[in-house]
C-alpha positions in Angstrom: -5.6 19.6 -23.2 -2.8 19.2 -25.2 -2.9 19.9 -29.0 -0.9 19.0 -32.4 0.1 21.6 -33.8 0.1 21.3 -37.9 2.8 22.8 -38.3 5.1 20.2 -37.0 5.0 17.3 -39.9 6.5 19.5 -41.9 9.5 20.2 -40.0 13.0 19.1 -41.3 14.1 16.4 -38.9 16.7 18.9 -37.0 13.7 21.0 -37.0 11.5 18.4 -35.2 13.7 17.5 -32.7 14.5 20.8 -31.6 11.2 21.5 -30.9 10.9 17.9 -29.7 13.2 18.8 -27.3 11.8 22.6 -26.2 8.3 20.5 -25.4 9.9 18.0 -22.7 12.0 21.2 -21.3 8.8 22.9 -21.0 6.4 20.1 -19.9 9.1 19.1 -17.3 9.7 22.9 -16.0 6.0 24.0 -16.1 5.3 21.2 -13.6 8.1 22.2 -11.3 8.1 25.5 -11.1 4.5 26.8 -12.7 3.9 29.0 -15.1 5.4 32.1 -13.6 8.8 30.4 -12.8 9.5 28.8 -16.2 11.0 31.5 -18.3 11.7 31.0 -22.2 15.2 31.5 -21.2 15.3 28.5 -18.2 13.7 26.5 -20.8 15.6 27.1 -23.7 18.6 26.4 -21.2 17.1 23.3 -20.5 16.5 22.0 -24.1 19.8 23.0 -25.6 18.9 25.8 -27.3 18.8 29.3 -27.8 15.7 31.6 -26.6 15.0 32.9 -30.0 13.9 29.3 -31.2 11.2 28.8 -28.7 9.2 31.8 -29.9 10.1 30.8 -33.5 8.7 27.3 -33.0 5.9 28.1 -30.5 5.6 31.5 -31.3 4.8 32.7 -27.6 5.2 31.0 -24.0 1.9 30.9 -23.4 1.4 28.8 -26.3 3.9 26.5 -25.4 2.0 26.2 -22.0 -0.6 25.5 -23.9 0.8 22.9 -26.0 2.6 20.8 -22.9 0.2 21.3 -20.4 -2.9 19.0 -19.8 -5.0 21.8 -19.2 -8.3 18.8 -18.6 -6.3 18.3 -15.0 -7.1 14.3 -16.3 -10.7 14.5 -15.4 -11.3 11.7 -18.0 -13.9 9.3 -16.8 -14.9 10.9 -13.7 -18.2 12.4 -14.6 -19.0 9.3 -16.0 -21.5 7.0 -14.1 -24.5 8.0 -11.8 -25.3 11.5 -11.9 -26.8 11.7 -8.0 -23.1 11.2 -7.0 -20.8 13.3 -9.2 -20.1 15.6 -6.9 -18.6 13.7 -4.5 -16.8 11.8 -7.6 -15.6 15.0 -8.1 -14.0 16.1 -5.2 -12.5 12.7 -4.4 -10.7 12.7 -7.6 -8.8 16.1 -6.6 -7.9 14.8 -3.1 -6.4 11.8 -3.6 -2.9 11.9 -2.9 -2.3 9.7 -5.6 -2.0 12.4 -7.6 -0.1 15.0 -7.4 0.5 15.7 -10.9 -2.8 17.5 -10.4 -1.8 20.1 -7.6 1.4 21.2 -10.6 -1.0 21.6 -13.4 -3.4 24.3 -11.5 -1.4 26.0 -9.8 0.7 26.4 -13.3 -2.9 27.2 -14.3 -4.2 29.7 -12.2 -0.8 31.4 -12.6 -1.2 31.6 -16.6 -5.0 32.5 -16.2 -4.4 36.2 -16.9 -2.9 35.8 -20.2 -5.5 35.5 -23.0 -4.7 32.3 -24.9 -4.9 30.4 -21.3 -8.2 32.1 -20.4 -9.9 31.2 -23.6 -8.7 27.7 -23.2 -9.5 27.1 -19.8 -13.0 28.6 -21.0 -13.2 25.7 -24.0 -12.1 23.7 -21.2 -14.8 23.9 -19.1 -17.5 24.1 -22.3 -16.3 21.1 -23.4 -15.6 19.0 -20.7 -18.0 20.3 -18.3 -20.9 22.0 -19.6 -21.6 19.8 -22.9 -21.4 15.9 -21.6 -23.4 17.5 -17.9 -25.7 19.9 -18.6 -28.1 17.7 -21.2 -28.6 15.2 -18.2 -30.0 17.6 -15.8 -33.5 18.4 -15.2 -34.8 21.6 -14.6 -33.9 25.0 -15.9 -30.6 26.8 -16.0 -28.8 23.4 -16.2 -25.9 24.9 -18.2 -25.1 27.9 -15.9 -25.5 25.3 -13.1 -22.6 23.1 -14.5 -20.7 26.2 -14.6 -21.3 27.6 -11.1 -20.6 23.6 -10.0 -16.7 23.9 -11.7 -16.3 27.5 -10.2 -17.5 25.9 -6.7 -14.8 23.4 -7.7 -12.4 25.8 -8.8 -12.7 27.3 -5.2 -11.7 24.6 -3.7 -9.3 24.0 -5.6 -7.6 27.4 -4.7 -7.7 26.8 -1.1 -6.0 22.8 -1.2 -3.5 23.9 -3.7 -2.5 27.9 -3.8 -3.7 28.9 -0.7 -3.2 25.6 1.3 -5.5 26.8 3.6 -4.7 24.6 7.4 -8.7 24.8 7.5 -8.7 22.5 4.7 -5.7 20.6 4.5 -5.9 19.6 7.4 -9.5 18.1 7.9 -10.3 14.6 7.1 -10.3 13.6 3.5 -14.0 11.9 3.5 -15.5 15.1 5.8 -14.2 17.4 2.9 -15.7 14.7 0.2 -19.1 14.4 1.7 -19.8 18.2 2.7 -18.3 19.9 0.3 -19.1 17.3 -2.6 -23.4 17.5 -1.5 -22.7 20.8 -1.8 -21.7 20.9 -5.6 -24.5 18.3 -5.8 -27.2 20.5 -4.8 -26.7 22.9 -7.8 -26.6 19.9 -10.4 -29.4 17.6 -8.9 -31.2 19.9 -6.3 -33.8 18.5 -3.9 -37.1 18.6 -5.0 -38.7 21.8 -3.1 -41.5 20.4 0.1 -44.8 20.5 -0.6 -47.5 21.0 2.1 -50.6 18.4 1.8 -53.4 20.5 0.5 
């Protein structure tokens, strides 16, 4: 997600709206050419200024990603509602072709993951948004490690749709890819209860 830094009230105006104007270069190249491909100097270039001024203002390019980048992929209100179908929920959200805002900000992601600021982030991330509203409604033990394994399940497909495109999974039909693979994250956050034979 986003964040204010506090260091920019006190900026002088022309101090403010140069760095006004580095965080639209940057938000606008991020999501066209990732992480990888937006240098400081293409984004400098793009904001009207010189390089040396996004590192003073932002101090690195990772925390300008950081800073312009949604990092939440807009999960908002998803895992609200019934639990017995977030996983479908889930998956639906990241296939619609609605949004494709979503497929920029994880490949620009995945690209950054490396770096240490975007890992610990994407971490708090998953913590935060994830783990802490989930894992309280579960039953059963291991319910935070299950919310985990559920987003790296996620995260996998993920990887194939969007870096990999995989023709396997592009190209099967939308509500197959919902229903299998979304049960399938379902079964680590509500899992069937285990058969009993009659005594």
């Amino acid at each position: 997600m986003t964040k204010t830094s506090p260091d920019a009230p006190r900026l002088r105006p022309a101090g403010l709206a140069t760095r006004t104007a580095i965080e639209e270069a940057a938000r606008g190249l991020f999501a066209e050419r990732g992480f990888d491909g937006a240098s400081v100097r293409a984004i400098a270039a793009a904001a009207g200024v010189d390089p040396a001024l996004v590192i003073r203002h932002f101090g690195s390019k990772e925390a300008l990603f950081l800073r312009t980048v949604d990092t939440s992929l807009g999960i908002g209100t998803v895992l609200d509602g019934p639990l017995e179908t977030v996983g479908r929920r889930l998956v639906a959200y990241f296939l619609d072709p609605r949004r494709p805002v979503i497929r920029q900000r994880y490949v620009a992601l995945a690209q950054a993951a490396h770096h240490d600021q975007v890992r610990e982030e994407m971490i708090r991330h998953t913590a935060e948004t994830y783990v802490g509203p989930l894992a309280p409604r579960l039953s059963g033990p291991h319910a935070e490690l299950r919310v985990a394994l559920a987003v790296a399940q996620l995260g996998g497909l993920l990887n194939l749709l969007f870096l990999q495109r995989d023709p396997v999974v592009t190209g099967a039909d939308p509500e197959v890819v919902i229903a299998t693979y979304g049960d399938a994250i379902q079964r680590l956050l509500t899992p069937p209860a285990p058969d009993r034979e009659d005594s």
